[in-house]
DOTOR-42259 format. One record per residue (C-alpha): residue in one letter; y negated, x negated, z. Coordinates in steps of 0.02 Angstrom, whole numbers, plus 50000, padded with zeros to 5 digits. Each point is the difference from the previous one (the first is absolute). Layout:
<nodes>
AYXZ ...
</nodes>
This chain:
<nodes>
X479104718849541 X498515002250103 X498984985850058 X500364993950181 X498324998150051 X499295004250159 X498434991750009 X498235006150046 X499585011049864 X501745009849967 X500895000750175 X501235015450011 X499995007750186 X501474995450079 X499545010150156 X499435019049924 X501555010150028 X500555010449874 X499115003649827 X499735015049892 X501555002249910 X499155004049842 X500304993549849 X498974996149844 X500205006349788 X501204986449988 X501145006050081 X500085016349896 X500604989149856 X501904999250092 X501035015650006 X501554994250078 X501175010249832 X501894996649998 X499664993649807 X498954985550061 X500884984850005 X500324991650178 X499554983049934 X498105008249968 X499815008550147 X500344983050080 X498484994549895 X498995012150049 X500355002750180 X499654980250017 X498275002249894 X499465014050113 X500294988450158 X499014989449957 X498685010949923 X499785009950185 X500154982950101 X498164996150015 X499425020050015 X501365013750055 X501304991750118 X501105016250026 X500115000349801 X500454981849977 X501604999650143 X500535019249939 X500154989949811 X500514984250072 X501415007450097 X500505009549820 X500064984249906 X500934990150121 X501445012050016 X499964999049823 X500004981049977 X501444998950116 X501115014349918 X499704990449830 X500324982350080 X498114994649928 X500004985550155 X498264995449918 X499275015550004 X500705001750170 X499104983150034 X498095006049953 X500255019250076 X500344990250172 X498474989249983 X498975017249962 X500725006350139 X499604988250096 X498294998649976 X499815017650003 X500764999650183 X498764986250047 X498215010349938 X500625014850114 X500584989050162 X501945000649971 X500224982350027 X501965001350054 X500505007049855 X498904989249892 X501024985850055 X501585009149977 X499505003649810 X499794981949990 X501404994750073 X500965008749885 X499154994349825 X500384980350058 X501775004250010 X499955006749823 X498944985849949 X501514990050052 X501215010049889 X500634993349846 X500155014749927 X498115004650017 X499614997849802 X501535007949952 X499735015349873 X498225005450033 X499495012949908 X498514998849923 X498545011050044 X497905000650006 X500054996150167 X501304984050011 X499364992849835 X498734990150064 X500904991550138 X501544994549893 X500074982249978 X500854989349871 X501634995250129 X500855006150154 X499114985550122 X498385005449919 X500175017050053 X500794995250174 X498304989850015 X499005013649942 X500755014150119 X499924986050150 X498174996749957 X499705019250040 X501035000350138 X499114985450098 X498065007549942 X500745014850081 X500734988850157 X498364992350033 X499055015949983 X501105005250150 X499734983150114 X497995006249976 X500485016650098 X501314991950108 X499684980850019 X498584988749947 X499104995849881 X500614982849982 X501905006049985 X499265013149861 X499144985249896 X501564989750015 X501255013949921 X498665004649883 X499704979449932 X501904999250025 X499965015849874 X498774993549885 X500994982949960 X501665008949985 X499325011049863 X498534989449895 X500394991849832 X501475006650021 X499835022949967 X499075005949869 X499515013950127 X498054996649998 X499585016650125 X501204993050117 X499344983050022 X498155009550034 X500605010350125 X500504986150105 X498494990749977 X499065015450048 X500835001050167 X499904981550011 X498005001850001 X500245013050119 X500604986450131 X498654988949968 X498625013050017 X500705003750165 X499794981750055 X498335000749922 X500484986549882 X498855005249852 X500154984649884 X502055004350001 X499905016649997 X498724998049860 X501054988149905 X501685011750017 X498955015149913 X499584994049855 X501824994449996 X500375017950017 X498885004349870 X500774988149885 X501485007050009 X499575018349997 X498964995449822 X501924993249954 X500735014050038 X500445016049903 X499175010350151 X498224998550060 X500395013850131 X499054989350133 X498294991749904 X498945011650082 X500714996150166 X500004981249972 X498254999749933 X499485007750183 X500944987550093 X499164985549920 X498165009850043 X500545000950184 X500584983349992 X498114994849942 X499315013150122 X500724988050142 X499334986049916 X498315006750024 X499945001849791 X499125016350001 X499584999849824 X501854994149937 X500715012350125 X499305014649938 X500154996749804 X501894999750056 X499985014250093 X499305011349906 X501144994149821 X501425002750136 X499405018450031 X499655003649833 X501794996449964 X500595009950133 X499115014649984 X500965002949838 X501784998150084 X500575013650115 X501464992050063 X498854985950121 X498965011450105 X500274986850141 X499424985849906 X498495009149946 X499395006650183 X500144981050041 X498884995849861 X498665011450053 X500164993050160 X499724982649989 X498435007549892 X499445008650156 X500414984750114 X498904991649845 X498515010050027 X500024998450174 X499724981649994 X498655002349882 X498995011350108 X500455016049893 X500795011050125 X499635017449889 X501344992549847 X501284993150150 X499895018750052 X500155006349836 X501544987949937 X500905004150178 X499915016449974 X500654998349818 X501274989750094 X500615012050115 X500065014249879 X501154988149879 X501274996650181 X500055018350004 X500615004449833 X501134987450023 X500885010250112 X500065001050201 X498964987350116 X500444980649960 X499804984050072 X498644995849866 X498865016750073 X499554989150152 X499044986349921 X499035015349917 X499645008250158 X499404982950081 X498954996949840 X498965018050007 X499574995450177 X499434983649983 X498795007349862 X499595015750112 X499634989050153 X498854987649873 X498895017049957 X500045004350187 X501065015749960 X500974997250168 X500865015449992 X500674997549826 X500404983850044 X500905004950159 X500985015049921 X500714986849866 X500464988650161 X500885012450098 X501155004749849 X500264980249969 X500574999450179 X501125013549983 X500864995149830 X500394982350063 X500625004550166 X501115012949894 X500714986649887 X500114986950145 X501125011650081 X501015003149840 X500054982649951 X500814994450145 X501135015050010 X500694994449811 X500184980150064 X501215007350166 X501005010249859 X500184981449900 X500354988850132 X501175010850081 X501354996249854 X499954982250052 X499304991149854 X499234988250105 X499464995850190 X499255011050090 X498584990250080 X499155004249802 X499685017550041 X499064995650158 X499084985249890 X499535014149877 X499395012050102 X498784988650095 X499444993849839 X499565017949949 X499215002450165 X498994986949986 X499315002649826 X499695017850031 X499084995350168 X498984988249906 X499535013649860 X499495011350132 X498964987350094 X498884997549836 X499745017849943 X499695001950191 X498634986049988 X499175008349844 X499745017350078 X499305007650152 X501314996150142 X500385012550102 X500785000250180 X500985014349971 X500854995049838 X500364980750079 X500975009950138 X500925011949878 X500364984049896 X500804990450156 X500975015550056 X500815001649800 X500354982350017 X501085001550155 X500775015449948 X500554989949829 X500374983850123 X501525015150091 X500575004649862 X500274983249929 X500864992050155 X501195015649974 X500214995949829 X500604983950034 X501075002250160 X500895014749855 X500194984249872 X500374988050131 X501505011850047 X500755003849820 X499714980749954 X501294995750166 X501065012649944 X500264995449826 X500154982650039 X501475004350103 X500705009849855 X499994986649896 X500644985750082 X501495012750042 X500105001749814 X499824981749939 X501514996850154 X501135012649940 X499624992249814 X500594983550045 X501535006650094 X500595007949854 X500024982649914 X500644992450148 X501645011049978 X500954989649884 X499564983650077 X500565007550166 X501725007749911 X500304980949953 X499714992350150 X501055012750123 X501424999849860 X500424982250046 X500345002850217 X500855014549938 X501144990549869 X500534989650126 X500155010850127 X501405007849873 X500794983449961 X500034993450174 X500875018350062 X501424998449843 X500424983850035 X500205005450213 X501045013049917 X501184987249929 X499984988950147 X500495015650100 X501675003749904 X500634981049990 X499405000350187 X501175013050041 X501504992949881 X499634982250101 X501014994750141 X499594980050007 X498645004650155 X498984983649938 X499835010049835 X499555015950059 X498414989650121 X499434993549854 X499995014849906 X499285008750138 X498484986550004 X499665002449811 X499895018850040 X498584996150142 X499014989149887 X500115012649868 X499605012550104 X498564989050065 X499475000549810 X500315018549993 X498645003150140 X498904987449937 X499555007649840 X500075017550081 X498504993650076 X499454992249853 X500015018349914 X499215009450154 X498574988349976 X499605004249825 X500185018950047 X498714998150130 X498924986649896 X499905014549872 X499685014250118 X498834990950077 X499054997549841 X499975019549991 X499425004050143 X498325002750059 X499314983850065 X499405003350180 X498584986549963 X500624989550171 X500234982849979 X501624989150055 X500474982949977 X500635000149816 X500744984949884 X499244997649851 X500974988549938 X501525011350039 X498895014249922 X499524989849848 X501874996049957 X500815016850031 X498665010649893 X500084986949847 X501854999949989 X499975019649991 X498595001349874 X501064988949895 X501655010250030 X498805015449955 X499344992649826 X501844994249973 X500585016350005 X498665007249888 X500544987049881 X501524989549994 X499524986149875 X498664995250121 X500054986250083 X498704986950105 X499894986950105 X499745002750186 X499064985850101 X499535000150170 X499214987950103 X499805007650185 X499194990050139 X501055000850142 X498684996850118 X498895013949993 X501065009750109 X499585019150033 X498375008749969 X499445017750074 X499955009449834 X500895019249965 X501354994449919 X500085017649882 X498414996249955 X500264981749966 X501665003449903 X499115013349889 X498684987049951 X501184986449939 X501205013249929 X498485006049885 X499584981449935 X501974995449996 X500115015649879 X498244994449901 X500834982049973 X501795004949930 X499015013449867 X498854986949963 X501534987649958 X500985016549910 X498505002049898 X499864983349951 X501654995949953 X500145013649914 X498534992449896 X500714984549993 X501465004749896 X498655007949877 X499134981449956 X500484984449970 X499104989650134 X499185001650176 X499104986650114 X501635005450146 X501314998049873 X501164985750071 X500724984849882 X501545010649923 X498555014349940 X500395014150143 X498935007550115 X500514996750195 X499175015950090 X499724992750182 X499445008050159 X499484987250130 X499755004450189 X499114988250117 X499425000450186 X499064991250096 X498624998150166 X498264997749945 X498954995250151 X500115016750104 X500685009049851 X501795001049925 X499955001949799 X501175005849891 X499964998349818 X500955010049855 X499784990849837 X500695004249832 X500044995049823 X499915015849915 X498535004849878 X498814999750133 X498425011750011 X498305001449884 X498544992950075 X499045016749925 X501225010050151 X500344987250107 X498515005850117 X500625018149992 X501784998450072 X499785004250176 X499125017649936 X500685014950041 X500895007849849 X499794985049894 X501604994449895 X500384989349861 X501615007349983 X500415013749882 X499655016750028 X501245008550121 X500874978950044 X498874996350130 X499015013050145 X498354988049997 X500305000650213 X501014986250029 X498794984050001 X498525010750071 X501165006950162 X500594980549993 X498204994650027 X499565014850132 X501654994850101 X499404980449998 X498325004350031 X500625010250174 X501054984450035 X498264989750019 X500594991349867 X499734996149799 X500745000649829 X499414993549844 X500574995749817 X499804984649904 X500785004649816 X500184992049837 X500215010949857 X501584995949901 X500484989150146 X500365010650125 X499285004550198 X500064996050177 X499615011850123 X499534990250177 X499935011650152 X499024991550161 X500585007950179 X499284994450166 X501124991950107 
</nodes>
């Protein structure tokens, strides 16, 4: 497995386009024979992934896509687990950022499988990551799979959500895998956070962390890389001396290993930022250049090529070579506008599956604006300003500023679009489980509909044998009042039909005078009919305590029905699930004198100053307070995989939140939930 790191020194260009497909001696050691066994091949494809994952990107997905088809047709789930995270991280170095986080997506599920341990076969390549249990390997695949995460929130988010995952990464998996390499990759990308806060001390402390590790570890692929780091580190310090011990152990290292030509043009470049400080301009020229002839080799034009451009002209403009100095600026100019552009072209492509608001994109791309602006403005300060270039600068800028704006109106589009789509979805979800609840309800009008028009029947005939007139008034009156009974749950049954189609429809998004407390009642008797009818030995008890007072709110009453629908269904799984525990163990804190477990749904109402509130509280298992914050998140589930759509609660909060009004959680864990929903009067 390679190492996640993407700080300073070893960046991969996420923003080059497409590399040489060329592949190194390696490779010449597979010939893809019928007589070799698939279970090698799988090996070897997976090796070779990683192998081409810091240097030839074409060659790692062409093997990575091998050795996942592979994994699957063999049912290796933990194979399948570590190609994705590969992938992954390929996708991010080269700008692929929505497939990255499809790649991802898909090795949590499998984390989640209990079959992920199951029958691995044993090669070179999985050896080292097998731990001693099936939790120890589920940590161990998770602890790649957030590294990878939070590597992807440094693209796509902030730094602050990439530090969180990678901490949250760190804990899951230390003292607890034997997987030394891992643990210093994510403190490697850890002290890539802090360096971009400028928070030396940390990011000082977290490296010799890494080192730690790596000198644990049966790899030292990265030493040469992590010795550099620490020199820049010191070279920001103002350490010269310490810096450049560092930095040149660091190149020494990586001068021997092929495989980092990125780390080792950053090395050479903090040398050349090195000598510039000390008044040395001819070595910054000379380590720039050794710079930029290690970015080419590396393949096309990368991210890392601009701080070597901006480098040779601050040293050409300190030995008054302007024109040196402004060659090396006009190409820096023209690289970063070039990734700019791309860069904010690959964050459209991301957002625009919906992952998260849209408002990021727009944060993001001022963010980038700004830091490039303020790049510009100091290698602008440094060398001879010129009128022309300011106004070629300004007219780039407004040309990117276009194109932007019709990035996001694109984004802005597809976001209203799928949102649409998926609260369709979720609705047509929840109608399915409304079915059976909705068969029970309309089967009782119609049952007496069909008792009342029998017994009419029978009153009929001994009607027509009667000739006492007195008789044949009353049994004319009993035929009235149950034909009185007849129509009244006719109209009972039209009103579920239309309840339900109404719950299919489109909603319109107008508001009307709607009661809740009517609402509340008529959507928690069918979710119980529904669960009922999913399973017959359930059973719960139903409470309700509506406050008559509150009278009728403006609120879409399709949209208000789908929201208590959704927790309705959330409460009677959460009971299921727990009694279904219950019968498992002996004793539980809601276990009533006699020793069983009462599942209970309670339903209250009431006005709240200007605000009417309804609560749905349950005694179930209630939820963990490590998800608990996560709920309302698109996609997010704690059911398992293909039970629950991960919509429900977040188009529940978007609904509320259009309302003008609230909805919050206060849980217990083993206890149970309550769900209280605030609407303005």
């Amino acid at each position: 497995m390679s190492k996640r790191i993407f700080i300073k020194f070893c960046i991969i260009c996420p923003l080059c386009g497409l590399f040489n497909f060329s592949f190194s001696q390696k490779e010449e050691t597979i010939n893809e024979q019928p007589g070799i066994h698939d279970t090698i091949l799988l090996g070897e494809y997976s090796q070779l992934l990683t192998d081409f994952i810091e240097t030839y990107k074409d060659s790692a997905f062409y093997y990575g896509y091998k050795a996942l088809a592979l994994a699957k047709r063999l049912n290796q789930k933990y194979y399948e687990g570590f190609i994705l995270c590969d992938l992954a991280y390929n996708s991010i170095s080269v700008g692929d950022y929505t497939n990255a986080l499809k790649y991802l997506i898909d090795a949590t599920k499998l984390s989640e499988d209990e079959e992920l341990s199951t029958n691995i076969v044993k090669t070179p390549f999985i050896e080292p990551y097998l731990q001693k249990d099936t939790e120890t390997n589920r940590r161990e695949l998770l602890g790649w799979i957030k590294n990878s995460l939070g590597i992807l929130y440094g693209y796509t988010e902030s730094a602050d959500k990439k530090l969180n995952e990678l901490l949250e990464a760190k804990y899951l998996v230390e003292n607890k895998v034997t997987d030394m390499f891992l643990l210093a990759g994510i403190c490697s990308n850890i002290v890539d956070v802090y360096l971009t806060k400028n928070k030396l001390d940390s990011a000082l402390y977290y490296q010799r962390e890494t080192m730690k590790y790596e000198n644990s570890a049966s790899r030292q692929t990265y030493n040469g890389v992590s010795l550099a780091v620490i020199g820049e580190i010191f070279l920001r310090q103002g350490k010269s001396d310490s810096a450049k011990e560092y930095l040149f152990k660091g190149i020494k290292i990586l001068k021997t290993q092929d495989e980092d030509l990125i780390g080792l043009g950053q090395s050479y470049v903090s040398l050349a930022n090195l000598y510039y400080n000390a008044n040395l301009p001819d070595s910054g020229i000379y380590y720039a250049n050794n710079a930029l002839r290690s970015f080419h080799l590396a393949g096309n034009e990368i991210p890392e090529t601009l701080d070597a451009y901006t480098t040779l002209a601050l040293n050409y403009s300190k030995i008054k070579r302007d024109d040196s100095a402004y060659k090396y600026m006009v190409l820096a100019k023209k690289l970063s506008d070039s990734l700019n552009e791309i860069q904010l072209s690959n964050l459209g492509k991301f957002h625009s599956i919906g992952f998260e608001e849209k408002l990021r994109l727009k944060d993001l791309e001022n963010e980038t604006i700004v830091t490039k602006n303020r790049n510009r403005i100091i290698l602008l300060s440094i060398v001879i300003v010129v009128f022309l270039i300011i106004a070629f600068i300004l007219y780039r800028n407004n040309k990117i500023k276009q194109k932007t704006n019709k990035i996001l109106q694109t984004t802005l589009s597809n976001l209203k679009a799928t949102q649409k789509q998926l609260i369709q979805s979720e609705k047509m979800a929840s109608l399915g489980e409304l079915t059976a609840g909705i068969a029970h309800e309309i089967q009782n009008p119609l049952n007496f509909v069909n008792n009342f028009s029998e017994v009419n029947n029978e009153l009929i005939e001994e009607m027509n044998n009667e000739s006492d007139i007195s008789e044949i008034k009353t049994l004319a009156n009993d035929i009235k009042q149950n034909n009185e009974k007849i129509a009244f749950h006719g109209k009972r049954a039209d009103a579920i039909v239309k309840g339900m189609l109404q719950h299919s429809r489109a909603s319109s998004g107008k508001k009307e005078p709607t009661d809740i407390n009517a609402l509340a009642d008529e959507y928690l008797r069918l979710s119980y009919h529904g669960m009922r009818a999913k399973d017959k030995n359930f059973n719960a008890t139903l409470q309700t305590d509506f406050d008559a007072t509150i009278g009728k709110i403006n609120a879409v009453p399709q949209d208000i029905g789908r929201v208590l629908l959704n927790l309705f269904n959330n409460a009677f799984y959460a009971l299921s699930a727990k009694a279904s525990d219950f019968a498992k163990v002996s004793s539980d804190k809601s276990a009533t004198a006699d020793g069983n477990y009462q599942p209970t749904v309670s339903v209250c109402t009431k006005k709240v100053d200007s605000k009417i509130e309804i609560s749905i509280k349950d005694n179930g298992n209630g939820i963990s307070q490590k998800v608990v914050d996560k709920i309302f998140q698109p996609f997010f589930t704690t059911k398992p995989t293909g039970q629950g759509t991960g919509l429900g609660l977040s188009l529940s909060y978007d609904i509320i939140k259009a309302h003008g009004g609230e909805i919050k959680v206060e849980t217990k864990e083993g206890e149970g939930s309550e769900f209280i929903i605030q609407l303005p009067v």
